[in-house]
C-alpha positions as CSV (number, residue, x, y, z in Angstrom):
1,X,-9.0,16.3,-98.5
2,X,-5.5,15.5,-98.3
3,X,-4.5,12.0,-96.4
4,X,-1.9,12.3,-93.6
5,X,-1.4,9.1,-92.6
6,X,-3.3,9.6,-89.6
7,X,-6.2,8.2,-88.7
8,X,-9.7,9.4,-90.0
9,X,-12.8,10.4,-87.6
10,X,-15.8,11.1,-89.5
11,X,-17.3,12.7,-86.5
12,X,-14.3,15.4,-86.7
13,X,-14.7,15.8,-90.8
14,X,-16.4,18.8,-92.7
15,X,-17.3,16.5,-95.0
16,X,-20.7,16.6,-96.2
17,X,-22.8,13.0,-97.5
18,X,-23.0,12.7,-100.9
19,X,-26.4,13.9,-102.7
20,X,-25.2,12.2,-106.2
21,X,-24.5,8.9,-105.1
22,X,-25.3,6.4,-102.0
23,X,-25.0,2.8,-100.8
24,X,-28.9,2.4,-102.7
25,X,-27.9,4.8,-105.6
26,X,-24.2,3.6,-106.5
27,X,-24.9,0.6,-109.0
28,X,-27.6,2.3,-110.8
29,X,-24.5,5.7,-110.7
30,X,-21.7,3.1,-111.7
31,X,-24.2,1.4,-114.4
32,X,-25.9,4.6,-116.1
33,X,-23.6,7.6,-115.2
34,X,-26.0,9.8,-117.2
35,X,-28.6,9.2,-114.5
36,X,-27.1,11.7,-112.2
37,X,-27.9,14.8,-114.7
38,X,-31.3,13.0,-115.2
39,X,-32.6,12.6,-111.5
40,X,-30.8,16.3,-111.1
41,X,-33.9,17.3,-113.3
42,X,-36.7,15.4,-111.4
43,X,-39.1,17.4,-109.2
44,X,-38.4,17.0,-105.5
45,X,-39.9,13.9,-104.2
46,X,-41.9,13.7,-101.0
47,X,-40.6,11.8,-97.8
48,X,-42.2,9.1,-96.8
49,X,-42.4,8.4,-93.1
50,X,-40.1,5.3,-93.6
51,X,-37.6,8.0,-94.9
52,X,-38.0,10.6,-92.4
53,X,-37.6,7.8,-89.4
54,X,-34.4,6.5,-91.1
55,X,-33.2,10.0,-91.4
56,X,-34.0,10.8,-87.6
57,X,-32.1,7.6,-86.0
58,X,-29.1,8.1,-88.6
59,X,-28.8,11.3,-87.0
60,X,-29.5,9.8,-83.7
61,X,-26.4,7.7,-84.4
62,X,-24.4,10.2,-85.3
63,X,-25.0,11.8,-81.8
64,X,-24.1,8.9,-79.9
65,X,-21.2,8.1,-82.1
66,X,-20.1,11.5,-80.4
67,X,-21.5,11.9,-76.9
68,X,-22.7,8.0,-76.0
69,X,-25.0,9.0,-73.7
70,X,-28.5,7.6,-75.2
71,X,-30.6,9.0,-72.8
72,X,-29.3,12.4,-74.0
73,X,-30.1,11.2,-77.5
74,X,-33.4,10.2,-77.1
75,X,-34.9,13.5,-74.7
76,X,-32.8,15.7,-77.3
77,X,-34.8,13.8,-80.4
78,X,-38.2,13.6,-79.4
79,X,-38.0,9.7,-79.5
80,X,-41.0,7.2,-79.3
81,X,-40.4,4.5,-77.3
82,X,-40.5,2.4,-80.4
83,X,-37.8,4.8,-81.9
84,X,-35.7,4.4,-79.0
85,X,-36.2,0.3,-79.2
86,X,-34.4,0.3,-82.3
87,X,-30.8,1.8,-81.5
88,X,-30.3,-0.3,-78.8
């Protein structure tokens, strides 16, 4: 991706997150780069629930980020009441 000068709108980007490194993998990346090729290796690893939440209200972010309407959000997500508590 070229920079224009312009401004930059994630929600308007092809860009794709990173699978190698992350806010909770980049020391261990910077530290050890040989760990990449390493965890590349290791068998997938289950979710946890904790995981699967965090992944459903990041994308639950993502879609107000773009539309703002939460109600929207939460019908279109399936969200518990508890769920719904915490992106407000």
């Amino acid at each position: 991706m070229r920079y224009d000068g312009g401004s930059f709108n994630p929600l308007e980007s092809n860009m794709q997150h990173s699978r190698i490194v992350g806010g909770s993998t980049a020391k261990r990346v910077i530290n050890c780069p040989g760990s990449v090729a390493l965890v590349q290796k290791m068998p997938p690893q289950v979710e946890s629930k904790y995981a699967a939440e965090g992944t459903l209200l990041h994308a639950c972010m993502e879609d107000l980020l773009a539309d703002g309407e939460m109600g929207d959000v939460i019908a279109k997500n399936k969200l518990t009441d508890e769920q719904a508590d915490k992106l407000q």
